[in-house]
C-alpha positions as CSV (number, residue, x, y, z in Angstrom):
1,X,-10.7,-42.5,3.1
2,X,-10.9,-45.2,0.8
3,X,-14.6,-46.1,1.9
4,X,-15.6,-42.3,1.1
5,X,-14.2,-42.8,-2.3
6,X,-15.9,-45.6,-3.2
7,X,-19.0,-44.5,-2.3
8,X,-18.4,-41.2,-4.6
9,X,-17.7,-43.2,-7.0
10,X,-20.9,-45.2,-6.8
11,X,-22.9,-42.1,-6.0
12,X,-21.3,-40.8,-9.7
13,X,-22.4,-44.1,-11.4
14,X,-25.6,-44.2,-10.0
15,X,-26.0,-40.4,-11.4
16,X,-24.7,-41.0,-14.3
17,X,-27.1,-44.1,-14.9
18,X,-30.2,-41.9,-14.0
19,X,-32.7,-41.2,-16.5
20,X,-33.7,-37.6,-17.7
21,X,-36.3,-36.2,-16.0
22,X,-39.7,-37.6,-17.3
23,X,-37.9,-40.3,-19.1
24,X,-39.2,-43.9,-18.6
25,X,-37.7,-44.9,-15.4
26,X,-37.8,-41.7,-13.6
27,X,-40.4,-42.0,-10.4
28,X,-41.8,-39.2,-8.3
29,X,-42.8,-39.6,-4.9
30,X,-45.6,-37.9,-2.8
31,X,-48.0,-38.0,-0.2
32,X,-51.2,-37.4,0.2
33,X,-53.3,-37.1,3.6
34,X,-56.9,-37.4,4.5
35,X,-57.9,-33.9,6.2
36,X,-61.4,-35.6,7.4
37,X,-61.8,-37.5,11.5
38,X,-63.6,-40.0,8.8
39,X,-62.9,-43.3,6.7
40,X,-63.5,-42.8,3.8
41,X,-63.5,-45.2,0.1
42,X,-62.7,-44.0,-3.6
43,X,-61.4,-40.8,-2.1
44,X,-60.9,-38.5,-5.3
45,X,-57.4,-37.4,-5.1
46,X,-56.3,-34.5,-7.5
47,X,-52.6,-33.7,-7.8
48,X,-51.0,-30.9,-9.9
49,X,-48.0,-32.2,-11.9
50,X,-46.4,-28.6,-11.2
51,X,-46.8,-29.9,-7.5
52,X,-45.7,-33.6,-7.2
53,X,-43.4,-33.7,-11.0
54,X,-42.7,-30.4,-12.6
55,X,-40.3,-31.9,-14.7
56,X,-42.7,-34.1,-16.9
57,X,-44.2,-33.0,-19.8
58,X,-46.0,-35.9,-21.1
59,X,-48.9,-38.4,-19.9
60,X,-46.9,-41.8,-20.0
61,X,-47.0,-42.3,-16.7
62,X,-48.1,-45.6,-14.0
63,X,-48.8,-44.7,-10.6
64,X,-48.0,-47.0,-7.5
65,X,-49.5,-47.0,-4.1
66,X,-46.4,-47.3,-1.8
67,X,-47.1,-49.7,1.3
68,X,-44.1,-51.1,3.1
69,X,-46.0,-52.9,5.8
70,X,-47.6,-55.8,3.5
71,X,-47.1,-57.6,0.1
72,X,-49.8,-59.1,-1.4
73,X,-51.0,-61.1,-5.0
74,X,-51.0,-57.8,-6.7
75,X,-48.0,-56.3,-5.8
76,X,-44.3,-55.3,-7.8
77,X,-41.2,-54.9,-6.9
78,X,-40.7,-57.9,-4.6
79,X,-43.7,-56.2,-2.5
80,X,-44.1,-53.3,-0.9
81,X,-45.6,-51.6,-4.2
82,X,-49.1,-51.7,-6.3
83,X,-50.3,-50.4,-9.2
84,X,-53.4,-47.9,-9.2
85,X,-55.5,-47.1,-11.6
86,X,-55.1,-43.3,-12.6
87,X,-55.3,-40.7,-15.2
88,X,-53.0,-37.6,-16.6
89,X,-55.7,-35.1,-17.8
90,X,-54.4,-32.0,-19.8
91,X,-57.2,-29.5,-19.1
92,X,-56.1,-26.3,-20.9
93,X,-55.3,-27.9,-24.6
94,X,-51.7,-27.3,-23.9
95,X,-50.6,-30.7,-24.9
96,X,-48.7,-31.3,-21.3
97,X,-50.1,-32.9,-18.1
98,X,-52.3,-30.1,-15.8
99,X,-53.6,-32.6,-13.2
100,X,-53.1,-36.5,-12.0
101,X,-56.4,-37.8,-11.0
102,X,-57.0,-41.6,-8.7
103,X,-59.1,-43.1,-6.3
104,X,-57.9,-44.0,-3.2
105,X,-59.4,-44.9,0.8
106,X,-58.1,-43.4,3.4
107,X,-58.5,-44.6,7.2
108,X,-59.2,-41.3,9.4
109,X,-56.0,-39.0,9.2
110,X,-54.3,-40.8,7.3
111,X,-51.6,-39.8,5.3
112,X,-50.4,-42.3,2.2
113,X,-47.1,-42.5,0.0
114,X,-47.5,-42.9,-3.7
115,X,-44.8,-42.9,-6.6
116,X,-45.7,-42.1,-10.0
117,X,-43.4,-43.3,-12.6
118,X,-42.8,-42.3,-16.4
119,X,-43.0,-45.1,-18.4
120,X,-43.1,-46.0,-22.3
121,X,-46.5,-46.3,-22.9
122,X,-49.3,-45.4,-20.4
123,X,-51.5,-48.2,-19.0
124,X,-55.7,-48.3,-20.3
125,X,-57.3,-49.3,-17.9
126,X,-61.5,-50.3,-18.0
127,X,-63.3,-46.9,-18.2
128,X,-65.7,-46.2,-15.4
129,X,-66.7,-42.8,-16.6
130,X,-67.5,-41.4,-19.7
131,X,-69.4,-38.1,-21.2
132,X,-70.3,-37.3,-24.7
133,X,-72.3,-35.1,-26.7
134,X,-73.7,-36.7,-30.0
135,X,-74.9,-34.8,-32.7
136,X,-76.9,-35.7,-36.3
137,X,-75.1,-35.0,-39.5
138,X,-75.6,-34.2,-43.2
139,X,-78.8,-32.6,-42.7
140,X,-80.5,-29.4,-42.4
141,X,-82.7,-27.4,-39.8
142,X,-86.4,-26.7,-41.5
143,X,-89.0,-25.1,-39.3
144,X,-87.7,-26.5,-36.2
145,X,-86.3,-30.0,-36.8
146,X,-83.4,-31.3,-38.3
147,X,-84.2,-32.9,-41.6
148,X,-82.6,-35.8,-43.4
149,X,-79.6,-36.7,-41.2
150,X,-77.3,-38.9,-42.9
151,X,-75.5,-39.9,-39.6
152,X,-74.8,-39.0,-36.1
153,X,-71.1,-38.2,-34.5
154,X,-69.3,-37.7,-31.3
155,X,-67.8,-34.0,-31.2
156,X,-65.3,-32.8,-28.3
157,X,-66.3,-29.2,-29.4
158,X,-69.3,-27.9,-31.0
159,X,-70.9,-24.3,-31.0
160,X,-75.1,-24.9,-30.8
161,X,-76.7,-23.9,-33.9
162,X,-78.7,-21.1,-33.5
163,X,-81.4,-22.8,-35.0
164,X,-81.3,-25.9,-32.5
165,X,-84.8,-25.8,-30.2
166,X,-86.2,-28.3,-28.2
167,X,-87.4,-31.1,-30.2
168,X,-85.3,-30.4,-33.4
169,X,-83.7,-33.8,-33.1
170,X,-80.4,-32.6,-33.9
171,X,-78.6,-33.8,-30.4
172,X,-78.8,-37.3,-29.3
173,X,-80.8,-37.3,-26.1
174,X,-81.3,-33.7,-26.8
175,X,-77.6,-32.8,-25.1
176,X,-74.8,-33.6,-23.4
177,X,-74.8,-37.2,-21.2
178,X,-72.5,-37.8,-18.2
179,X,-72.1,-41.5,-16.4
180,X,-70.3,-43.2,-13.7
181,X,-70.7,-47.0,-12.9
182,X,-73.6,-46.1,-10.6
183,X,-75.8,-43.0,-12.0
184,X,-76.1,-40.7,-15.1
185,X,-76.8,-37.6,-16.1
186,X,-78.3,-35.2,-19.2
187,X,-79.0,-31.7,-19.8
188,X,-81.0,-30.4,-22.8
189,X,-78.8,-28.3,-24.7
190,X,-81.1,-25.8,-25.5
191,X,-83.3,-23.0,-24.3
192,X,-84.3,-25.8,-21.3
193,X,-81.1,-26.4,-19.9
194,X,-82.4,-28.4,-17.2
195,X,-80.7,-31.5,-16.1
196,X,-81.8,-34.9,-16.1
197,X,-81.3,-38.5,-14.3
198,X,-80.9,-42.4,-15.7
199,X,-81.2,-45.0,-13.1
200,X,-78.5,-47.9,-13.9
201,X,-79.3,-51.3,-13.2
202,X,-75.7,-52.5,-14.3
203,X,-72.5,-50.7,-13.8
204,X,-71.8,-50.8,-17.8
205,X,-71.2,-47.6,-19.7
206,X,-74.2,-47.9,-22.1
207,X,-75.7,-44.4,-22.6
208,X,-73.9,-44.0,-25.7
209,X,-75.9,-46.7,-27.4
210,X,-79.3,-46.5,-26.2
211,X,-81.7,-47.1,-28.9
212,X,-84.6,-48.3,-27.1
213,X,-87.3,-46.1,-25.6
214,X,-85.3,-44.9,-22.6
215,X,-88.1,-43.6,-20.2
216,X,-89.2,-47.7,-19.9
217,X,-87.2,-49.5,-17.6
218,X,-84.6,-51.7,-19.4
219,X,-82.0,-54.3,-18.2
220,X,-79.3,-51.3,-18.4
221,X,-81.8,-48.7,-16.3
222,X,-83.9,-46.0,-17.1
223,X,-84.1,-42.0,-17.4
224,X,-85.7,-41.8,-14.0
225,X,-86.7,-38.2,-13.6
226,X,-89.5,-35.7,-14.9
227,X,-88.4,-32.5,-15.2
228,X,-91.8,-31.0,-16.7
229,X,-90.8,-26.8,-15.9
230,X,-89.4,-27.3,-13.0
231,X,-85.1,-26.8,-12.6
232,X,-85.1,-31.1,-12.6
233,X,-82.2,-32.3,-10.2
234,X,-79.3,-29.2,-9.8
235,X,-79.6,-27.1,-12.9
236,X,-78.2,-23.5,-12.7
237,X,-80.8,-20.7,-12.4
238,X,-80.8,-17.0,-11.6
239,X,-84.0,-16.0,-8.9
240,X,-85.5,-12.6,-9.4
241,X,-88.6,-11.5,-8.3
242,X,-89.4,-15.3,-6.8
243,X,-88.9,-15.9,-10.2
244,X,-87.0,-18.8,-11.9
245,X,-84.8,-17.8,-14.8
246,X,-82.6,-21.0,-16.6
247,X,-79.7,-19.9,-18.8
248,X,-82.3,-19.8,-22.1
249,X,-80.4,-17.5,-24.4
250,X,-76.9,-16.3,-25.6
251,X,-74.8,-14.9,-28.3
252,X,-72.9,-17.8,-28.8
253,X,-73.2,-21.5,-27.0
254,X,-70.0,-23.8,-26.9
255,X,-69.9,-27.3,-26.0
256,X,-65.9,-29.2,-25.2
257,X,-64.9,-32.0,-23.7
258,X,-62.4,-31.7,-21.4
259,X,-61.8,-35.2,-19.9
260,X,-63.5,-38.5,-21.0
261,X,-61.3,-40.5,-18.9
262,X,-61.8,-44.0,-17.0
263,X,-61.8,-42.2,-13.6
264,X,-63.5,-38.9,-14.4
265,X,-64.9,-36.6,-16.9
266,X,-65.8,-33.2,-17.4
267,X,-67.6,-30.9,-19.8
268,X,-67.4,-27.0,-20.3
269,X,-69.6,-24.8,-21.4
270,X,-69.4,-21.0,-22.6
271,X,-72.4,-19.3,-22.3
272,X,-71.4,-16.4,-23.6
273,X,-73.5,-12.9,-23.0
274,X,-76.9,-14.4,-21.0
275,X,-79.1,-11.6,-21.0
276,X,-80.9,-12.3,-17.3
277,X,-82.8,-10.0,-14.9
278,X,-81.2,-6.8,-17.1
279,X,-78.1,-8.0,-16.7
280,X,-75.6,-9.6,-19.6
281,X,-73.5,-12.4,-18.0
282,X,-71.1,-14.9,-19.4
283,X,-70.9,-18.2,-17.6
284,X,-68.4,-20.5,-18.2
285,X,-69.8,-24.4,-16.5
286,X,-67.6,-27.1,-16.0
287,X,-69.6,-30.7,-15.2
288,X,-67.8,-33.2,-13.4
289,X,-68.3,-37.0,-12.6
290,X,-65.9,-39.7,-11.0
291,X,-65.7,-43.4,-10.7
292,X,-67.6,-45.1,-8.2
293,X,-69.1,-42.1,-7.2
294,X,-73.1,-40.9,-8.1
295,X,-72.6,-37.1,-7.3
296,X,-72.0,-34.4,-9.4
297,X,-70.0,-31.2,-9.5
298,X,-70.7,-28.3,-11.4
299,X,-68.3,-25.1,-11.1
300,X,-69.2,-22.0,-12.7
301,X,-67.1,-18.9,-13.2
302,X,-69.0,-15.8,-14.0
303,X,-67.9,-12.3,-16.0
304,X,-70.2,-9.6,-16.9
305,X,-73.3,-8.4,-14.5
306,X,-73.4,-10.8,-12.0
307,X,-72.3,-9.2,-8.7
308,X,-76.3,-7.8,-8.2
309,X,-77.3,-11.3,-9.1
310,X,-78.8,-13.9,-6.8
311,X,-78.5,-17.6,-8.9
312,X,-80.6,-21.1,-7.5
313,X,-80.6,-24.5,-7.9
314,X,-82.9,-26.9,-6.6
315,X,-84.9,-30.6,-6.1
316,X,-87.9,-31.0,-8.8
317,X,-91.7,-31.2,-6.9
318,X,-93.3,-34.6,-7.1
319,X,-96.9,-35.1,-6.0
320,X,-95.4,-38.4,-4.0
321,X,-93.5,-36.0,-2.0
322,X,-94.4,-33.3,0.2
323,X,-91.1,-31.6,1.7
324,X,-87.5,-30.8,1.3
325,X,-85.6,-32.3,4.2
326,X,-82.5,-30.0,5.0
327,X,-79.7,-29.8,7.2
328,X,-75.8,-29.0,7.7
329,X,-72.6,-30.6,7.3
330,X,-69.1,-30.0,6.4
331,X,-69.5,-26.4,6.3
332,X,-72.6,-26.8,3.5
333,X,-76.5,-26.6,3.2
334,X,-77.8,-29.9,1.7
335,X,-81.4,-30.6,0.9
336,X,-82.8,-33.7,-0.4
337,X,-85.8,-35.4,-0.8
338,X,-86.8,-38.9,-0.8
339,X,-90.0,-41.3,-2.1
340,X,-91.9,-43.1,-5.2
341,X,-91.1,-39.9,-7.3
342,X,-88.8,-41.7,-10.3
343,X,-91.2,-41.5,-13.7
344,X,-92.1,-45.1,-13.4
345,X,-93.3,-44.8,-9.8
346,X,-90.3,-46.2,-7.8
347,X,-87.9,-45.2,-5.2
348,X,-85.8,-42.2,-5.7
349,X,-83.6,-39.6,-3.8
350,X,-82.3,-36.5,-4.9
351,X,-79.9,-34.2,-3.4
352,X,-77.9,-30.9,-3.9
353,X,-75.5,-29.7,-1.6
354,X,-74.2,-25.9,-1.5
355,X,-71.2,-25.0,0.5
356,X,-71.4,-21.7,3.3
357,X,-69.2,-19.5,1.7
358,X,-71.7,-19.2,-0.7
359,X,-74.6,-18.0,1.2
360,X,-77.3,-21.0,1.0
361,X,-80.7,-20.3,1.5
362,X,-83.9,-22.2,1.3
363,X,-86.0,-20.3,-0.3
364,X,-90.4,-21.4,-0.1
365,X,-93.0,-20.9,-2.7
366,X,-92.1,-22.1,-6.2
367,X,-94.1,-23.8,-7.5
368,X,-92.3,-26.5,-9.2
369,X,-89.1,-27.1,-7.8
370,X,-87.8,-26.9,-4.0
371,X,-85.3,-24.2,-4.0
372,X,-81.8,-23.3,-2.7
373,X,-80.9,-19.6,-3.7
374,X,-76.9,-18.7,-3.5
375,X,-74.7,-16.0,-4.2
376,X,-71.1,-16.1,-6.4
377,X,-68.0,-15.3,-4.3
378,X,-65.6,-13.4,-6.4
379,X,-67.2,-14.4,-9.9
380,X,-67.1,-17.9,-9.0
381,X,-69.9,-21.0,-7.5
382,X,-69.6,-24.7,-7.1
383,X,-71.9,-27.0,-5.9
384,X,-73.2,-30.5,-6.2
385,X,-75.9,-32.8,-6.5
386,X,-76.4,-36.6,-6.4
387,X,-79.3,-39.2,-6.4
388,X,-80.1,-42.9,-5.9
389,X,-82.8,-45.1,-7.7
390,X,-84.6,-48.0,-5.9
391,X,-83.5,-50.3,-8.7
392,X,-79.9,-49.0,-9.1
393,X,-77.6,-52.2,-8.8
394,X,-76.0,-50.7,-5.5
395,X,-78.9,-49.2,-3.7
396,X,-78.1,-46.5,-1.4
397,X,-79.1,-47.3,2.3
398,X,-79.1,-44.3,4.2
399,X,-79.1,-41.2,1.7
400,X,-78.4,-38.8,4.2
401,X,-75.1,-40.0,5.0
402,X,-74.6,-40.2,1.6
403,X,-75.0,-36.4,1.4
404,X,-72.8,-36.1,5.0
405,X,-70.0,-38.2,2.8
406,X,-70.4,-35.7,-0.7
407,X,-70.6,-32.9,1.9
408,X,-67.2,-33.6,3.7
409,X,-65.4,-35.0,0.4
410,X,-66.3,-31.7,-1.1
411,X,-65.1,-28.8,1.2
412,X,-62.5,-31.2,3.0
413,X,-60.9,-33.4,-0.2
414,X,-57.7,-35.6,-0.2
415,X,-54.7,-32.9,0.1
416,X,-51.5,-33.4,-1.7
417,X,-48.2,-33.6,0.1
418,X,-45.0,-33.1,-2.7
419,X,-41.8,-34.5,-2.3
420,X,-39.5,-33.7,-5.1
């Protein structure tokens, strides 16, 4: 009897030194498993906070692998424990935590304990992606170009100007620019809306302070691709009548930022009221890039006209290359093509990969890009693409299992295990 009370009592001391839930010191534990037969390394891992710590409301937060088989140099705790770098992402404005994002590898099957802790002040940690949209200031648009600019800002929101066009100068390399450690991206944020590549020789962020001529190859890389009229590497398209259509018009056109974070980023767009093939459709795109990783993902939820619609994306034609290669894995159609197609006549692969449940088909006879046609399920499409430059300062080896590894990561990701 006396060794039950004592241990109420302890159990009322220890609750009665607890802290409140999503004060510093509280910890959440969970697990996470790796669905795939497959190794794999920088495994993105996406957890909800209403999943794995519904009681927090705020992003001060440190997040610890759990490993009770070995202690090493970096670990807390007395072992057994070590940091990872994360990040708490609030993606609807609320002000509160929507999503924990980290990297992580995984042996086949494998199923890993983590415990995220609130603390007093959340840990920085070196930023390995960033995305940005810089635009002139203090000027004026006059016939077509943006006229004396006293300066140039970042913006996390901006609605296009209705009398942006392509060359106005008003947008800093003419749009929106996304970047990992190994590859970035642009899209021309106007009636274009094609999407671009640089080529990165160093694993720096630097696309935010180019000042050079950026299509000559530099110590930091190089803008790698020419798009010309073709869709460039995975812009959005509608196909009608073998025809092409890029989302070229709208009522209104609003850039955010959602995430600029040191593990990933992501953009939206609202394209609102794209008048395409007779149809009026509003697409709403969200652009996403991770750490160590050169693929992107681009989600799109449609409203409006768009159940008669058939949409495309595709690999721009190069006269060094003469076919798409294709094939299946993971439950998606990839095609990719490979050769001295980068603009300064060096190595470079391309790829797009478009899961099943979306219909994929190849589709012959464009004349300037090579062509994967889809079709939205339930007002909504995702898909990827992802590409490797000769000079890039981790060259790809085999870019088909690069796809195989995009493929598999993308219909088969990390899956979160709670344990409250």
């Amino acid at each position: 009897m006396n060794l039950i009370l004592t241990a109420l009592i302890l159990g009322l001391a220890a609750c009665g030194e607890r802290s409140e839930p999503g004060e510093p010191g509280e910890s959440y534990r969970f697990s996470v498993v790796n669905p795939l037969n497959e190794t794999v390394s920088n495994a993105p891992v996406t957890a909800r906070f209403s999943e794995i710590a519904p009681s927090l409301d705020h992003c001060n937060v440190q997040l610890f692998f759990v490993d009770g088989e070995s202690v090493d140099a970096g670990s807390v705790d007395g072992g057994g424990m070590r940091e990872l770098p994360s990040q708490c992402d609030d993606l609807t404005g609320s002000g509160e935590p929507d999503e924990l994002f980290f990297l992580a590898d995984f042996d086949a099957r494998q199923t890993l304990d983590f415990e995220l802790r609130a603390v007093a002040e959340r840990p920085a940690y070196a930023p390995r992606t960033q995305a940005f949209l810089q635009v002139m200031t203090g000027g004026y648009f006059e016939d077509g170009e943006y006229l004396n600019a006293t300066g140039m800002e970042k913006v996390t929101r901006q609605e296009v100007p209705d009398e942006h066009e392509p060359g106005s100068g008003w947008a800093y390399m003419d749009g929106p620019v996304w970047e990992s450690d190994l590859v970035g991206y642009r899209f021309y944020l106007d009636s274009r809306n094609r999407i671009d590549i640089f080529g990165k020789s160093m694993p720096d962020l630097v696309l935010d302070t180019i000042t050079q001529n950026y299509h000559q190859i530099h110590p930091w890389g190089t803008d790698v691709l020419v798009v010309g009229p073709s869709l460039g590497l995975g812009s959005f398209a509608a196909l009608h009548d073998n025809e092409v259509q890029v989302i070229d018009n709208w009522s209104t056109n609003l850039y955010e930022l959602v995430v600029d974070g040191p593990l990933r980023s992501i953009i939206r767009m609202t394209h609102n009221d794209w008048e395409v093939s007779g149809q009026v459709v509003t697409v709403v795109r969200e652009i996403e890039i991770h750490a160590s990783h050169r693929h992107t993902e681009e989600r799109f939820y449609l409203t409006g006209d768009y159940e008669n619609l058939t949409f495309a994306t595709g690999i721009a034609k190069h006269d060094a290359v003469d076919r798409m290669h294709t094939g299946t894995h993971a439950e998606s159609l990839y095609g990719w093509t490979s050769g001295k197609q980068a603009d300064q006549g060096d190595g470079l692969d391309m790829g797009v990969i478009v899961p099943e449940k979306y219909h994929p088909q190849v589709q012959e006879g464009d004349p300037h890009t090579y062509l994967i046609s889809f079709q939205a399920s339930e007002g909504e499409v995702a898909y990827r693409y992802t590409s490797a430059w000769e000079l890039d300062h981790e060259p790809v080896e085999d870019f088909e299992a690069h796809l195989h590894e995009a493929a598999a990561m993308f219909n088969n990701p990390p899956r979160v295990l709670a344990d409250h």
